[in-house]
Backbone as JSON Lines, residues from 0, in Angstrom:
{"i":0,"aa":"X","n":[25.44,-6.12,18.86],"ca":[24.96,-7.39,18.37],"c":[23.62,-7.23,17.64]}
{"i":1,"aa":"X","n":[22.93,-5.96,17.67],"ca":[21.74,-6.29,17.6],"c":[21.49,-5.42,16.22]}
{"i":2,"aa":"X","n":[22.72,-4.57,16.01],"ca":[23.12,-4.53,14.65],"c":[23.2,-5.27,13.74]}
{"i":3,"aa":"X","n":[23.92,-6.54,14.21],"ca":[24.37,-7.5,13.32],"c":[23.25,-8.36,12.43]}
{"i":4,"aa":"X","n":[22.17,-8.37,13.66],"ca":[21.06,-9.42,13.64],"c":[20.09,-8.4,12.64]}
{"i":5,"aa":"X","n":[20.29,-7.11,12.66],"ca":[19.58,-6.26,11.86],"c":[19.71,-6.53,10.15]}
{"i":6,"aa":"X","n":[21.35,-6.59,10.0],"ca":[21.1,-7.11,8.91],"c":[21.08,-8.01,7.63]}
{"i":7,"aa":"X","n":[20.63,-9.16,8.55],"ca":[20.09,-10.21,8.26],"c":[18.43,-10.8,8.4]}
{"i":8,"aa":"X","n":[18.07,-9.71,8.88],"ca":[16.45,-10.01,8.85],"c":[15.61,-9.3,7.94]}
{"i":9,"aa":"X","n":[14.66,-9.59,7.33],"ca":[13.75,-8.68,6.08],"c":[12.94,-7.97,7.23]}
{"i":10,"aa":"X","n":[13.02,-7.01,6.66],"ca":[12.11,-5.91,6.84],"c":[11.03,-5.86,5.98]}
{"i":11,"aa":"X","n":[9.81,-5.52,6.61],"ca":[8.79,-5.34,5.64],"c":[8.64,-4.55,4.53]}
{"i":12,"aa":"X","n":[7.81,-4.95,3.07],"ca":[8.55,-3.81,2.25],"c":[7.18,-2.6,2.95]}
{"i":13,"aa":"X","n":[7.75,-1.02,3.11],"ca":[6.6,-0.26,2.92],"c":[5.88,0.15,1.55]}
{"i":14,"aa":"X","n":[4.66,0.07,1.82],"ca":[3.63,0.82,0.94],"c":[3.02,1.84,1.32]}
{"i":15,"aa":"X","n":[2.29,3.09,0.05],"ca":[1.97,3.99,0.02],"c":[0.39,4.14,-0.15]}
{"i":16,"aa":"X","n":[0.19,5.03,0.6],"ca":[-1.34,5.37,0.5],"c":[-1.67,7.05,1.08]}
{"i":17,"aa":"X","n":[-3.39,6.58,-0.05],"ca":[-3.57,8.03,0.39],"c":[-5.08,8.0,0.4]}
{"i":18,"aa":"X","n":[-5.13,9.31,1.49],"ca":[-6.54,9.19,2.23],"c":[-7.62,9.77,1.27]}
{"i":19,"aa":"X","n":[-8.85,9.9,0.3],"ca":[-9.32,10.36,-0.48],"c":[-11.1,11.0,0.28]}
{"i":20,"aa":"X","n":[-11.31,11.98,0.47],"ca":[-12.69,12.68,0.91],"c":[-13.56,12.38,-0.17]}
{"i":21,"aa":"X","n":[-15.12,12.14,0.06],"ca":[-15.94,12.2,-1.33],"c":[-15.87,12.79,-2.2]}
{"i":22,"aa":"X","n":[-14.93,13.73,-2.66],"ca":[-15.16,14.08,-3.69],"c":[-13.59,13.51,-4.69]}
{"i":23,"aa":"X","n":[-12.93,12.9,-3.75],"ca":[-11.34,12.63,-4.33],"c":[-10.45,12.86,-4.3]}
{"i":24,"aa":"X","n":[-10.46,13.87,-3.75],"ca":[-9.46,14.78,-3.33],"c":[-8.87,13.81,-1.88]}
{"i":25,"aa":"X","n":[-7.3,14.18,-2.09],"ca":[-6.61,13.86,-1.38],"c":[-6.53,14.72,0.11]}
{"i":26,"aa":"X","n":[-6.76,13.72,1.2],"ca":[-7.08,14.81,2.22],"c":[-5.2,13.84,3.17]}
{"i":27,"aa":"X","n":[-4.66,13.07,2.96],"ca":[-3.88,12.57,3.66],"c":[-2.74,11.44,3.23]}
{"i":28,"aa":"X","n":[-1.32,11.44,3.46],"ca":[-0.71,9.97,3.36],"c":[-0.3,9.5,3.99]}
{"i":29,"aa":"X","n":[-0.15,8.0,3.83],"ca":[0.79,7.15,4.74],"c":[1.57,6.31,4.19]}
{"i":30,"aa":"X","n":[2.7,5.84,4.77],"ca":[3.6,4.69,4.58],"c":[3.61,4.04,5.2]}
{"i":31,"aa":"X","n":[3.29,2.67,5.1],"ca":[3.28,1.27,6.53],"c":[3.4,0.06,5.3]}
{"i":32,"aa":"X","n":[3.38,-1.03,6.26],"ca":[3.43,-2.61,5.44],"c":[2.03,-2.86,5.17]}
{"i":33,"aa":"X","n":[0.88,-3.16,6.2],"ca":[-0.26,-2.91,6.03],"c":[-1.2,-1.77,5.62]}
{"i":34,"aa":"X","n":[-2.43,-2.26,4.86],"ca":[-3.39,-1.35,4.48],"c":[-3.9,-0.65,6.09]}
{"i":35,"aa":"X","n":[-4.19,0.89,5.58],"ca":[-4.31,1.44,6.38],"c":[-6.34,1.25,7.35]}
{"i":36,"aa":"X","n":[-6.11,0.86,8.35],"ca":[-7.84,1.43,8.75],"c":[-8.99,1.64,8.56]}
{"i":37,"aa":"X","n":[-9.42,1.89,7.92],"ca":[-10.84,2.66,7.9],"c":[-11.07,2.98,6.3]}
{"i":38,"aa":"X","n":[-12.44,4.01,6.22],"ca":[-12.4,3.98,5.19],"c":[-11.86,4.7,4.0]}
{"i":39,"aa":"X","n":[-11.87,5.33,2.75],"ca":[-11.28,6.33,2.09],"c":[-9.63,5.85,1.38]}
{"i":40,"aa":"X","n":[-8.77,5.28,2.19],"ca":[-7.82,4.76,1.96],"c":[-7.4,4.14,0.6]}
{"i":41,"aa":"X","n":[-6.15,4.43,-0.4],"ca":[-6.35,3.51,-1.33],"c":[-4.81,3.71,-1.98]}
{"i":42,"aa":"X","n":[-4.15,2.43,-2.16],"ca":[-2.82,2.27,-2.3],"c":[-2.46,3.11,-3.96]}
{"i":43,"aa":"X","n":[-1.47,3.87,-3.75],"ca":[-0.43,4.59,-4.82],"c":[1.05,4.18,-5.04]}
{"i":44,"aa":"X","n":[0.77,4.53,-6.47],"ca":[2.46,4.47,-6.31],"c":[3.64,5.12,-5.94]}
{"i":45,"aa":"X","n":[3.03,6.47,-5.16],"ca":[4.28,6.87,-4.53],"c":[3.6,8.33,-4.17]}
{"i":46,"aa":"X","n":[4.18,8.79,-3.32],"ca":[3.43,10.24,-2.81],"c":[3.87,11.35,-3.06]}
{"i":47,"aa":"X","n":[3.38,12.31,-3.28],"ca":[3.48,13.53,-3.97],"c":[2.87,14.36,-3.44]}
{"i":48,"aa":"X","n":[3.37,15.65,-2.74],"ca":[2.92,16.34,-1.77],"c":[1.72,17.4,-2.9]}
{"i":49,"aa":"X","n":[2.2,17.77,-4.16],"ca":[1.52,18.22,-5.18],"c":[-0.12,17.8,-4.95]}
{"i":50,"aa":"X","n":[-0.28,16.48,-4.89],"ca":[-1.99,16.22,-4.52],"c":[-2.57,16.37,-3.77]}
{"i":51,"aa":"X","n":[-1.85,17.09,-2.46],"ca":[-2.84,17.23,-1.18],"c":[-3.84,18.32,-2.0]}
{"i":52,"aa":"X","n":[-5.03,18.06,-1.09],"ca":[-6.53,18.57,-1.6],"c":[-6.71,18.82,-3.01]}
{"i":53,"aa":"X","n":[-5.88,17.95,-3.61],"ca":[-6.84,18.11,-4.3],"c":[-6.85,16.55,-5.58]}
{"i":54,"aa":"X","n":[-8.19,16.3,-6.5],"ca":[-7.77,14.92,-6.81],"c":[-7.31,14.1,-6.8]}
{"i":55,"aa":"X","n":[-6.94,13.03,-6.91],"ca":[-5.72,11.98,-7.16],"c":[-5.67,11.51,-8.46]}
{"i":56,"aa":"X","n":[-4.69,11.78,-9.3],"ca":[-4.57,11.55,-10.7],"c":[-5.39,9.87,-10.88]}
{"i":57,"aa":"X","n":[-5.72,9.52,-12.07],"ca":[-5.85,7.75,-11.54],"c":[-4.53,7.04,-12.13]}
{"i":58,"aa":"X","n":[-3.93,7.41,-12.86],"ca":[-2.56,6.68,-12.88],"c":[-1.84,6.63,-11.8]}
{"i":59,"aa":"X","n":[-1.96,7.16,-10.51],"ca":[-1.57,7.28,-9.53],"c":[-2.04,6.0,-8.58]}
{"i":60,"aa":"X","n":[-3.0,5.84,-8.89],"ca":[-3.3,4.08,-8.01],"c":[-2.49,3.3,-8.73]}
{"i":61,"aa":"X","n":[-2.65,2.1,-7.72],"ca":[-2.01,0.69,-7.65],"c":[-3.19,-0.23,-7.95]}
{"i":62,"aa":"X","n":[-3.55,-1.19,-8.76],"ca":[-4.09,-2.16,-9.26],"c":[-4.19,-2.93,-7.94]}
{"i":63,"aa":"X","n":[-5.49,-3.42,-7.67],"ca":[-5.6,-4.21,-6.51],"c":[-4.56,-5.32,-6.38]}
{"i":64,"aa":"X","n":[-4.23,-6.02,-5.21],"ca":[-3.52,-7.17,-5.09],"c":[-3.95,-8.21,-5.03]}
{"i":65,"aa":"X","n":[-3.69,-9.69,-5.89],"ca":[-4.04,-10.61,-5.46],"c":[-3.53,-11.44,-4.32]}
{"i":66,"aa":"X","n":[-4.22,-11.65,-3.8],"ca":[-4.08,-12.85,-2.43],"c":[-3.72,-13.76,-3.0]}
{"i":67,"aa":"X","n":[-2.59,-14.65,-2.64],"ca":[-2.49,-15.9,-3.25],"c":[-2.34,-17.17,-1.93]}
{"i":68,"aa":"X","n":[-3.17,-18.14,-1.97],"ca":[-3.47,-19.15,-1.03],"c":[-1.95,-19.91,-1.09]}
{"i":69,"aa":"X","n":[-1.84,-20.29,0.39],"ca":[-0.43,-20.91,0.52],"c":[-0.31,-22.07,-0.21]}
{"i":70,"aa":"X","n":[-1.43,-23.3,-0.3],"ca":[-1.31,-24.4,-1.13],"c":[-2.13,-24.26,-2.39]}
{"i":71,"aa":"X","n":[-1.15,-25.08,-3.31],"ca":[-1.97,-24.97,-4.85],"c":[-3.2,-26.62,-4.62]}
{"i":72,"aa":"X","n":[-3.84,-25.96,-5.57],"ca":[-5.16,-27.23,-5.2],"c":[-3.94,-28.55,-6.48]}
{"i":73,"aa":"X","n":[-4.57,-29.5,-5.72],"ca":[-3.72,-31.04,-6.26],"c":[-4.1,-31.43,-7.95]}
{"i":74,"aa":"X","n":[-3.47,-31.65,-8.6],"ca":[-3.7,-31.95,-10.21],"c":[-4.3,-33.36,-10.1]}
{"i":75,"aa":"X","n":[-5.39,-33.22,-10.97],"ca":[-6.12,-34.68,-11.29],"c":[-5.39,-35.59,-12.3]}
{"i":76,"aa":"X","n":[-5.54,-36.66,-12.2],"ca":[-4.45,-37.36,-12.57],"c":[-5.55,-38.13,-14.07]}
């Protein structure tokens, strides 16, 4: 049953990230729904074992996300 119920429920989508040391270099990745922890962290578009230690291309980031507020403000009439 609990199959069934599986798929019919959304799953979160995952996102990618990767851990960056001061100088840029890629020291780590992850996949989760949420941003990861702490600091260094910074969302990609997809992981590539090629960048461990070293840089992260910048076409390789993701453009920040906007937050969007649940209600739109009311139109003046």
């Amino acid at each position: 049953m609990q199959f069934l119920w599986s798929l019919f429920t959304r799953k979160p989508a995952l996102r990618q990230f990767a851990l960056l040391d001061l100088q840029g270099r890629c020291q780590a990745f992850k996949e989760c729904s949420q941003p990861p922890v702490g600091e260094g962290w910074v969302e990609i578009e997809e992981i590539r074992l090629s960048w461990m230690h070293r840089p992260l291309p910048a076409h390789a980031r993701v453009s920040p996300r906007v937050e969007r507020g649940s209600r739109r403000p009311a139109l003046a009439a």
